[in-house]
LOKOL-867309 format. One record per residue: residue in one letter; x, y, z of N, C-alpha, C in turn. Coordinates in steps of 0.2 Angstrom, whole numbers, plus 2048, in hexadecimal, padded with zeros to 3 digits. Example, Ala and Ser with C-alpha at 12.3 -4.5 7.8 and 13.67 -1.06 7.14 Angstrom:
2
a8427E482783E7EA8278427F0827/s8407F58238447FB824840800827/
//
This chain:
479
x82D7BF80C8307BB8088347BE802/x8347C58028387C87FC83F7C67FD/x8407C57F88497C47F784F7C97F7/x84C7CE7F484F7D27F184F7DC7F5/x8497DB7F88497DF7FB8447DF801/x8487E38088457E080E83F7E380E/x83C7E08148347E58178367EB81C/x8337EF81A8337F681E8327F5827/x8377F882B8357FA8308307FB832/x82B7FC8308267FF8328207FB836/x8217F683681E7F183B8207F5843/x8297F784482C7F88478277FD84C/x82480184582080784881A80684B/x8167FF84B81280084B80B801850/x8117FF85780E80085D80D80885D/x81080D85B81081385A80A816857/x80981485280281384E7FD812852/x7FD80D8537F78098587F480D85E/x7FC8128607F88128677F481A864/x7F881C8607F58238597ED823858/x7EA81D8587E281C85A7E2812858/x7E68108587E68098557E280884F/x7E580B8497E28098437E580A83D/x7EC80983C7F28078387F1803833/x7F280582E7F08008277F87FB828/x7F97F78287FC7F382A7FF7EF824/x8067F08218067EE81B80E7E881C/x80C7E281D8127DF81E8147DA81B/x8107D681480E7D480F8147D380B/x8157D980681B7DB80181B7E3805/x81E7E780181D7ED8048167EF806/x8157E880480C7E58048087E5808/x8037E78067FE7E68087FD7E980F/x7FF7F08107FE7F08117F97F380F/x7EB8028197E37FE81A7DE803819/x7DC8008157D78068137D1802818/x7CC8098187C680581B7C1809816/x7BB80781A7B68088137B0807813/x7AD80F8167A580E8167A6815812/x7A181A81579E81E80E79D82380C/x7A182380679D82A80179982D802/x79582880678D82980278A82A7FE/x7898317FE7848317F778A8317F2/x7908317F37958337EB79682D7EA/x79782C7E37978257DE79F8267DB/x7A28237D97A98237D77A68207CE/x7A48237CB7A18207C47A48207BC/x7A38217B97A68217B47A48257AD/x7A68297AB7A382E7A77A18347A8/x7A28367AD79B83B7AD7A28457B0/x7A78417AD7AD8477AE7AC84A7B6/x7AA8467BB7AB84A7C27B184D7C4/x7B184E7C97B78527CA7B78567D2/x7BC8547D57BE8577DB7C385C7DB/x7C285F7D67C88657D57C186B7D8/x7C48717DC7C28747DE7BD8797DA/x7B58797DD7B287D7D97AD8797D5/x7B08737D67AB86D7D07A586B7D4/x7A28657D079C8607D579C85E7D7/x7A585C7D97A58577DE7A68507D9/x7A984C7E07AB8457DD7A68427D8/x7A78417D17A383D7CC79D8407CC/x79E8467CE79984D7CB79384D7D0/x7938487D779084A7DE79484B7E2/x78F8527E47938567EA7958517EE/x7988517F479984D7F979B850800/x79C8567FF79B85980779485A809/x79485781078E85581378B84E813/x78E84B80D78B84580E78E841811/x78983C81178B83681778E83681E/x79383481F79783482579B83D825/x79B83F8217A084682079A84B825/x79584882479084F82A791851831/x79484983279684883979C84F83C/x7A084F8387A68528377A385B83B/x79D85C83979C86283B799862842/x79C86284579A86484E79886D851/x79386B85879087185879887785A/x79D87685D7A487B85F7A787B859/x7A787C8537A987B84D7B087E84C/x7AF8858507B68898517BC885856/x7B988285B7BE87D8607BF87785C/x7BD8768567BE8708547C386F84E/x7C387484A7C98768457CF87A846/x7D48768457D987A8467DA881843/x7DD8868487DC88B8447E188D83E/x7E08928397E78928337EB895837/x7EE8928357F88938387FC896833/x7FB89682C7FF89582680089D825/x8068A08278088A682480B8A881F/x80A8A381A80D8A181381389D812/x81289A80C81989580B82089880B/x82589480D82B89380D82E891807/x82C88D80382E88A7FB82888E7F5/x82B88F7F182588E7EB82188C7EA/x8248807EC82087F7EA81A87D7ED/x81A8807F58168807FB8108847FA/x80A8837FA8068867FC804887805/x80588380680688480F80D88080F/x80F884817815880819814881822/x80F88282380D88282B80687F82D/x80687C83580887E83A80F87B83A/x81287A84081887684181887784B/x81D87084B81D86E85182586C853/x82786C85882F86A85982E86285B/x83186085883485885B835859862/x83385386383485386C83A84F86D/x83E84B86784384686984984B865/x84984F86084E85285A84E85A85A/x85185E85985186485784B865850/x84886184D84486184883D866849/x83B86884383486984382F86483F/x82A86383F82686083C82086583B/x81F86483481B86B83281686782C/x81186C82A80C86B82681086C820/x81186881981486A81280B86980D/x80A86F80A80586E805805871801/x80286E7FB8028707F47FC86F7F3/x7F98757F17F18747EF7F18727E8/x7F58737E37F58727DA7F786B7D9/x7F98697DF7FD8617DD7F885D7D7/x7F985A7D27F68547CE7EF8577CC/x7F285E7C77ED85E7C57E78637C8/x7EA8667CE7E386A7D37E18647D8/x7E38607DA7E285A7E07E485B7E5/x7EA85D7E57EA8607EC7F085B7F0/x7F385B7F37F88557F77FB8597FE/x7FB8568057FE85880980185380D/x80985781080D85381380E855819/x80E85181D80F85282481984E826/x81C85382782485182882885682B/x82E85382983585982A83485D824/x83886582483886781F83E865819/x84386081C84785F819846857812/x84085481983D84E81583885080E/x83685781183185880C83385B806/x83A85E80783E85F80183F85B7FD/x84185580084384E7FD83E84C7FA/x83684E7FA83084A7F882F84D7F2/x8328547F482F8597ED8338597E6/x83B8537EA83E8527E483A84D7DE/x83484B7E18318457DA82F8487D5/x8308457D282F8477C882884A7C8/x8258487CD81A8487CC81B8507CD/x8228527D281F8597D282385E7CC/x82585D7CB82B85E7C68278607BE/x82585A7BD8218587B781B8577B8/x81585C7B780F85C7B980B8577B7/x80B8577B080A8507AB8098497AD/x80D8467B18128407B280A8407B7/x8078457B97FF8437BF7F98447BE/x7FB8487B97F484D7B67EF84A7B6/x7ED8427B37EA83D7B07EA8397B7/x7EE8387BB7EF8347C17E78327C2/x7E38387C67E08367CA7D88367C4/x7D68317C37CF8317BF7CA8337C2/x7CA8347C97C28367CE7C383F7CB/x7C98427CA7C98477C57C78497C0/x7CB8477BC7C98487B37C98417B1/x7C383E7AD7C58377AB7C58377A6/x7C88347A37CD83479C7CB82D79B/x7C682879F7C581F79C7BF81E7A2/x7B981C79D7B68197A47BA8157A9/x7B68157B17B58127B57B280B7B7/x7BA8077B87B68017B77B47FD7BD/x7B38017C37AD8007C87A98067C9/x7A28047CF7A080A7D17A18097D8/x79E80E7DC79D80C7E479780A7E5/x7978067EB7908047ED7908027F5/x78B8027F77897FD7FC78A7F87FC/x7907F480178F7EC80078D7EB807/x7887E68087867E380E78B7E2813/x78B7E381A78F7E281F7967E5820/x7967EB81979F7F081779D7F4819/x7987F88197987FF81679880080D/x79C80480A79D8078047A4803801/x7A38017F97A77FC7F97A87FE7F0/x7AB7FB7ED7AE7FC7E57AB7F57E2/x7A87F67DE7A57F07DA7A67F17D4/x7AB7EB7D17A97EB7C97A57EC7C4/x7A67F07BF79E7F17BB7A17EE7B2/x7AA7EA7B27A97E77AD7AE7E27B0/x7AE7DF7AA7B37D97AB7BC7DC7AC/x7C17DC7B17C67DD7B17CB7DA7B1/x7CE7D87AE7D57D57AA7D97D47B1/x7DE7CD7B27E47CD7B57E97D47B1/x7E97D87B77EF7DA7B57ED7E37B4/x7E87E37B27E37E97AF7E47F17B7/x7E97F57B47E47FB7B97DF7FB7BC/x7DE7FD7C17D77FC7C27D68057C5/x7D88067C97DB80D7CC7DF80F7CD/x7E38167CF7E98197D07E68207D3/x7EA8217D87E98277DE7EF82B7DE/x7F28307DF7F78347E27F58357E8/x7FD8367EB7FB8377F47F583F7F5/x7F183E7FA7ED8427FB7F1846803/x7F28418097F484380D7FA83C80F/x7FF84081080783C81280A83D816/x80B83A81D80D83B825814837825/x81983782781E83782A81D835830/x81F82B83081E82B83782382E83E/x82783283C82B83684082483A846/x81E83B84081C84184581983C84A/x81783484981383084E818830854/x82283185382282F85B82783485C/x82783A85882B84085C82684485C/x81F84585B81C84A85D817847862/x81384B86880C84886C806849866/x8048448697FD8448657F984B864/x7FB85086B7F58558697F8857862/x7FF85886280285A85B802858858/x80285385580184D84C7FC84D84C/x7F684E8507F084F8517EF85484C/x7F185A84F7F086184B7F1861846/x7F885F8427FC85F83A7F585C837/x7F585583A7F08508347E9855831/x7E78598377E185D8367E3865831/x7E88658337EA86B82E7EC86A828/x7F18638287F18628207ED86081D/x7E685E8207DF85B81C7DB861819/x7DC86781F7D986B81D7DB86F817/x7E28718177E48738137E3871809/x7E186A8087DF8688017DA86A800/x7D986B7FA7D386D7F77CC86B7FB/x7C586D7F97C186B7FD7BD8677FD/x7BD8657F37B985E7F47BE8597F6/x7C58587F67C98537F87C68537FE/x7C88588027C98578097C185580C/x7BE8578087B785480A7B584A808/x7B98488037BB8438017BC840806/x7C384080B7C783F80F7C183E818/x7BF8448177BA84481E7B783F81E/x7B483E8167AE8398157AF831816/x7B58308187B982A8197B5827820/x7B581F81F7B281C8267B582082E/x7B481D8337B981E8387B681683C/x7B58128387B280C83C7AE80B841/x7AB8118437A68128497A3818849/x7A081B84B79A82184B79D825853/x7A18258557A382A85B7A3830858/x79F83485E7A283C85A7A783E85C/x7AA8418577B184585A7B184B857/x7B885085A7B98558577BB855851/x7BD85C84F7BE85B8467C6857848/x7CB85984A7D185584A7CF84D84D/x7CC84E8527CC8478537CA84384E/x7C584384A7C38408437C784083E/x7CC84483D7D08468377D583E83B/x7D583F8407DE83A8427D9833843/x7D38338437D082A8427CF82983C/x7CD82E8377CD82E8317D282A82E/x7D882D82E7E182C82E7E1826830/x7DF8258357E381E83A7DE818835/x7D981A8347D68128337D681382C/x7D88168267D881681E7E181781C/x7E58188217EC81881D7EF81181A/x7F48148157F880E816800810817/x80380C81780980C81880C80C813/x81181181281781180D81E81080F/x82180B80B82A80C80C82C81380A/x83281780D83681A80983A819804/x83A81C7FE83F81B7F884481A7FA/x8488157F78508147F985481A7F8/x8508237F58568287F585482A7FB/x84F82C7FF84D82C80485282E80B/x85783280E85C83081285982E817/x85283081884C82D82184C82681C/x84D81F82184C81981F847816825/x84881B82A84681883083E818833/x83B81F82C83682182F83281F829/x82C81D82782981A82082481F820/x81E82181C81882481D81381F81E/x80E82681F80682382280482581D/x7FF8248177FB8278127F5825810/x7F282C8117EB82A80C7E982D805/x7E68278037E38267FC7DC8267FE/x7D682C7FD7D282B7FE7CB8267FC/x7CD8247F47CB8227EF7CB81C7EF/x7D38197F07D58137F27D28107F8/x7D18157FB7D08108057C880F803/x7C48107FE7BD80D7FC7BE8067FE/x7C48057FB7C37FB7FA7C47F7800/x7C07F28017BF7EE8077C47E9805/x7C67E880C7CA7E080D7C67DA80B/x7CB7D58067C97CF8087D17CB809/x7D17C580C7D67C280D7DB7BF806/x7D37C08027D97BD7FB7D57C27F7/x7DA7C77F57D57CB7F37D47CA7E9/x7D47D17E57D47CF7DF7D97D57DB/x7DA7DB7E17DE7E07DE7E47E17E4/x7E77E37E37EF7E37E67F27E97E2/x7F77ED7E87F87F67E47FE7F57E8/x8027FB7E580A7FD7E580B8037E4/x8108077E781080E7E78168107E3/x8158147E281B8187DC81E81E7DE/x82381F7E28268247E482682B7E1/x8288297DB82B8307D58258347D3/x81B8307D38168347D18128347D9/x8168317DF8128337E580C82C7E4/x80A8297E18058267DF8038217E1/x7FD8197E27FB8157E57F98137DE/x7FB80D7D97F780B7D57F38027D6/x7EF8027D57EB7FD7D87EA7F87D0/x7EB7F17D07EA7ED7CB7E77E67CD/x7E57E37C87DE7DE7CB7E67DA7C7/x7E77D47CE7E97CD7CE7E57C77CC/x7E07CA7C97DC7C37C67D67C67C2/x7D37C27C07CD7C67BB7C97C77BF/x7C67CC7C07BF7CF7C17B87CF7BE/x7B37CD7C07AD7CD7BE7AA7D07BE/x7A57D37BA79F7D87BD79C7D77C4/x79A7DB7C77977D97CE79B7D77D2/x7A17D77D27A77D37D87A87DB7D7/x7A87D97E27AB7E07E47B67DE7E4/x7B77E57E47BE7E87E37C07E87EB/x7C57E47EB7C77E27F17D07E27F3/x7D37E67F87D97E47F97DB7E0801/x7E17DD8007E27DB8087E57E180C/x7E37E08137E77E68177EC7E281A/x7ED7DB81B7F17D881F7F67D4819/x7FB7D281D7FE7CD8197FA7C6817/x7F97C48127F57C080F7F87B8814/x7FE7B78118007B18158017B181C/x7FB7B08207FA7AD8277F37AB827/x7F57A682D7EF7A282E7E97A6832/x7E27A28317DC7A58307DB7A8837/x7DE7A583C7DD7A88427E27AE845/x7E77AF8407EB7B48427E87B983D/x7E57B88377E27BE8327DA7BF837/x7D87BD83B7D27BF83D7D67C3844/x7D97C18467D97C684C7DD7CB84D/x7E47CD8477E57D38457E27D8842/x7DD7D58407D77DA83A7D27DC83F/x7D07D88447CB7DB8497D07E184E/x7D57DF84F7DB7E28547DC7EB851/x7DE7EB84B7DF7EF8467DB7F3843/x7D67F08427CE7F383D7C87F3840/x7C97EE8477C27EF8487BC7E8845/x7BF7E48417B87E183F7BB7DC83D/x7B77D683D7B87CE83B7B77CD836/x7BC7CB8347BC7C882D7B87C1829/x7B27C68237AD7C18227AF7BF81A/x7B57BF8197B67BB8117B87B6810/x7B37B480A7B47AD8087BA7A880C/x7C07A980D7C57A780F7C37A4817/x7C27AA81A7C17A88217B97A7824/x7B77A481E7AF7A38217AC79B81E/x7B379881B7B07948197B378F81C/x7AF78781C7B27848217B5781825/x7B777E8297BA77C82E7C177782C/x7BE7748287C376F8247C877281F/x7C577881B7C877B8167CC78181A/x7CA78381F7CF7888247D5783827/x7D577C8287D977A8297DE777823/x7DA77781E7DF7768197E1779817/x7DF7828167E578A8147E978881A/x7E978B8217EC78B8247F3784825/x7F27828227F877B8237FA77C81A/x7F877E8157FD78280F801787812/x7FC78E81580279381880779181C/x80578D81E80C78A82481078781E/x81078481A816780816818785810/x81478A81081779380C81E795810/x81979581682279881A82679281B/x82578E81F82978881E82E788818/x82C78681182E78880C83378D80A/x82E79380C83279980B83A79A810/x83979981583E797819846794814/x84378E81284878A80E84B78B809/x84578F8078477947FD84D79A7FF/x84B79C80484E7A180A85879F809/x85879980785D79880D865795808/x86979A80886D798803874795807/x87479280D87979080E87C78880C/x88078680C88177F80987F77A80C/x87B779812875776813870773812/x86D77A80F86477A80C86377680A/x85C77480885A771807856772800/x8587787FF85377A7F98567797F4/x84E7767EF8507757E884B7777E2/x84A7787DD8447787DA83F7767DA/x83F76F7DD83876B7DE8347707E4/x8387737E98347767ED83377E7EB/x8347817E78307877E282B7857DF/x82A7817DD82777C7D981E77C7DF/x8227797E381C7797E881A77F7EB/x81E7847EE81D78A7EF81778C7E9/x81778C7E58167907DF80D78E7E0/x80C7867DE80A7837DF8037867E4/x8077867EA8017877F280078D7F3/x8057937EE8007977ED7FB7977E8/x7FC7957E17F47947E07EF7917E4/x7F078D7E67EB7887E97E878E7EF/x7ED7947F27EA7977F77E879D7F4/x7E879F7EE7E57A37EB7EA7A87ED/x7EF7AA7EB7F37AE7EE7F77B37E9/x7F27B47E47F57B87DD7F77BD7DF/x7F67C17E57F97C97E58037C57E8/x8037C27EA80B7C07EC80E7BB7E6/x8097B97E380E7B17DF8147B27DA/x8157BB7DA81D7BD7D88217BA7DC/x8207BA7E38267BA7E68287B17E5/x8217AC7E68237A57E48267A37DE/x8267A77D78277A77D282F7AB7D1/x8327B07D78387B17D783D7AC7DB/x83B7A87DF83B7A17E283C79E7DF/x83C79C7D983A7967D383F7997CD/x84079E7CD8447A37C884B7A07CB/x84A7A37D28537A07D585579C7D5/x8527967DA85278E7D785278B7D3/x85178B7CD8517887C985A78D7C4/x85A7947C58617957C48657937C7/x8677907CD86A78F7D186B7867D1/x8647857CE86877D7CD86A77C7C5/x86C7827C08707827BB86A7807B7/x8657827B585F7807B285D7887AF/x86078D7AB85F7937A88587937A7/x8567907A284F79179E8477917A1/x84978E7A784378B7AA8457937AF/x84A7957B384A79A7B78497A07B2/x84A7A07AD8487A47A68407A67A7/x83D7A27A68357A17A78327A37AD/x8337A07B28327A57B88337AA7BB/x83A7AC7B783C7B47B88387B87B4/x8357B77AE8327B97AB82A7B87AE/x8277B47B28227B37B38227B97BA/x8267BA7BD8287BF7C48297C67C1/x82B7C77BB82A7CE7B98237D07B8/x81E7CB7B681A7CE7B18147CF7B8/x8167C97BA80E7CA7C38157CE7C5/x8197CF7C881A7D57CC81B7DC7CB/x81A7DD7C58187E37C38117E67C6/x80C7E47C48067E37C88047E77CD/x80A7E17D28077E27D980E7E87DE/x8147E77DB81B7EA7DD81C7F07DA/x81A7F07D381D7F57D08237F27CB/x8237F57C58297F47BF82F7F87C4/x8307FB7C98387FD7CD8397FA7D1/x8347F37D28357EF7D983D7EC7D9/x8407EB7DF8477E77DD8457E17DB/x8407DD7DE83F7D67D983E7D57D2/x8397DB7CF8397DA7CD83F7DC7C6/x8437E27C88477E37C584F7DD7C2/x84F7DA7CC8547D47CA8507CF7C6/x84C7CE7C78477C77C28487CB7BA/x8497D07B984A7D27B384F7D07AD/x8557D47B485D7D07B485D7C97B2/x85B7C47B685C7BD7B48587BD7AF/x8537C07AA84D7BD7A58557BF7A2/x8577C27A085C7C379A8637C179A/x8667C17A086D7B97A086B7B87A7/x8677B07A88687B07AC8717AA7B0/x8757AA7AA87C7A87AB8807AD7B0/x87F7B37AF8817BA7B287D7BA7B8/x8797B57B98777B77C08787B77C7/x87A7BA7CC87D7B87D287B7AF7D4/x8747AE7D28717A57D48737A17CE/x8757A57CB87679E7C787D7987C8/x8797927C687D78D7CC87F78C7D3/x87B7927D687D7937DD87A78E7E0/x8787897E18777857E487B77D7E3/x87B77D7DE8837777D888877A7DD/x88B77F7DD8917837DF8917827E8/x88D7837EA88E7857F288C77D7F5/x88B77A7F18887737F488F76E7F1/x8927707EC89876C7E989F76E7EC/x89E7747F08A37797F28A977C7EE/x8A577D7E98AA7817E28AA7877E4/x8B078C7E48B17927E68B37917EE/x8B578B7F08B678E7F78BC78A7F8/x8C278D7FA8C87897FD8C6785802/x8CB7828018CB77C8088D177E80C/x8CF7798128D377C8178DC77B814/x8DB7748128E17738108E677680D/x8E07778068E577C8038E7783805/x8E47878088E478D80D8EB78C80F/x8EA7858158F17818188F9784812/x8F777F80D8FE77D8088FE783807/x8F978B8068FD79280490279780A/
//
């Protein structure tokens, strides 16, 4: 439904993924939404005060060790030497590389695809990139690396500079989940991540799996230790033993998400895989309460609560697109992740599943018509109006920018500035949120708050329904 800017390819990619181990965080929402998964830490607690830190040499995440714990034991198998890949790294190429090996050839291109890491990234956190060398030049051009500053503070499981306003827990029937420990504000931080590990779907279908295989394991390897011990400690949504690669790439498969390419970006074609180990704690729910956005120029994931938060309410995001009906959100989330979805949404009953489901239908319905600028349409402000509307009703706070930039246009476009004034205003302030302040909607929804007379829509729908600006045949004729 965005207006302004399309959804990524990457859907495109997705069979590629899938057949990768089938567990692609699937983000097709806004650039949205899209999966983290989420059992356990274990014994580590993500807490608040107590200065922990994953910078090498410390005590570990929020001041408990965590190598060893929980599922991370698993990791250690009796062939330990057949199960690590071996170092490859016979020193960096760049500066600002701490590793820039192994590498592999492209099976479709003259390319290589190589391990890019930096152990100092953000701070002493550590980041690795699995790409071309030429893309990873292009990655090293973000300000985050540039200005070390602009991260330093990023990650709080680091150095915390404000308490933590969840902790981790046990929640019945998740595994390890995020729970509020105060009251959370619409609109409020709640967390923010730098990229930990960042793949280039280039490597899922110009390399064989033995080889992406191998990258994923070596760039993990290669971060610091309590990061990369972070990263192990991640679910894999079943208990199979595997090798250390094979772990590292279901690890990956069932906690990434999906990221667009920057539009300086020259690869449009290939988006990333990433993980946020911190972030993939939080469990789905279909209407969640927090909704994140990525920032290119600090590498970054920041996460904000779209509604107010309670004490004791777990920290929740969607891994699917929120707008579909209950039986298409249950069975790509089983399909995907592996498990059936038990929230509120899709557990309540019968009567009220068919009342969501018949709003999402008249969402897209709707949408379709808002969609449609040709001299036909049908759209008018009364159906922004509803659009707006049947998102509240569907609880649908992490997208209600986009009904709100709906309502923005419509209403400029039937020659009504003030009222499109107010919604454009209303679509900057939630899409900031959930998009980002560089998002294109919400940048254009900017534009129109301050003339929306200079707007492309204004009167656009007076104009193309009166046929003002369009010669007739006639007159064409008499010239």
């Amino acid at each position: 439904m965005r207006l302004f800017q399309t959804l990524s390819g990457l859907s495109v990619l997705a069979g590629t993924v899938l057949a990768h181990e089938g567990q692609h965080h699937d983000h097709d929402h806004h650039r949205h939404h899209d999966a983290p998964s989420h059992d356990s830490l274990a014994h580590a607690e993500i807490c608040g005060g107590s200065g922990g830190s994953i910078i090498p040499g410390s005590d570990g995440l929020c001041g408990h060790g965590i190598a060893g714990a929980g599922e991370a034991q698993k990791v250690i198998v009796s062939d330990a030497e057949s199960q690590k890949p071996p170092p490859q790294d016979d020193g960096p190429r760049y500066p600002l590389w701490t590793h820039t090996k192994p590498c592999f050839n492209s099976t479709k291109s003259e390319l290589e695809i190589c391990v890019f890491a930096d152990e100092k990234f953000a701070n002493g956190r550590g980041a690795s990139f699995v790409m071309t060398e030429r893309r990873a030049a292009h990655v090293a051009k973000a300000p985050a690396f540039k200005d070390p500053e602009l991260v330093k503070h990023t990650n709080q499981d680091i150095h915390r500079t404000a308490p933590a306003k969840y902790d981790m827990k046990e929640i019945p029937g998740k595994g390890m989940g995020l729970i509020a420990k105060q009251h959370i504000r619409r609109g409020d931080l709640i967390m923010a991540n730098t990229v930990s590990l960042m793949i280039d779907y280039r490597a899922f279908e110009e390399l064989p799996k033995e080889h992406y295989t191998q990258l994923q394991a070596a760039a993990v390897d290669y971060l610091p230790e309590a990061h990369r011990e972070a990263i192990l400690a991640l679910s894999t949504h079943d208990d199979t033993d595997r090798t250390y690669i094979q772990r590292v790439d279901k690890i990956a498969a069932t906690n990434a998400f999906d990221i667009e390419p920057d539009e300086d970006d020259e690869v449009q074609d290939y988006g990333f895989y990433v993980v946020f180990p911190e972030i993939a704690r939080m469990n789905h729910d279909c209407r969640p309460n927090a909704d994140y956005y990525y920032d290119h120029e600090t590498l970054t994931q920041y996460i904000h609560a779209v509604r107010d938060v309670f004490p004791g309410e777990e920290l929740t995001l969607s891994y699917i697109n929120p707008i579909m009906k209950r039986k298409a959100r249950v069975r790509k989330l089983q399909r995907i992740w592996g498990f059936e979805c038990a929230c509120p949404l899709c557990t309540q009953e019968q009567p009220r599943v068919e009342a969501s489901d018949l709003r999402i239908r008249q969402i897209k319905e709707l949408s379709n018509e808002l969609d449609d600028w040709e001299p036909q349409s049908r759209a008018n402000p009364a159906m922004a109006e509803l659009m707006i509307s049947l998102y509240e009703q569907e609880k649908l706070w992490g997208s209600l920018h986009e009904a709100y930039v709906s309502a923005a246009l419509e209403y400029n476009a039937a020659g009504e500035p003030w009222t499109a004034i107010k919604y454009a205003r209303l679509a900057v302030e939630r899409g900031m949120q959930v998009v980002g302040p560089k998002d294109a909607d919400v940048l254009e929804m900017a534009k129109m708050a301050e003339d929306p007379w200079a707007h492309w829509s204004w009167m656009k729908r007076i104009k193309v329904r009166g046929g003002w600006g369009k010669r007739s045949k006639e007159t064409e004729d008499d010239e």
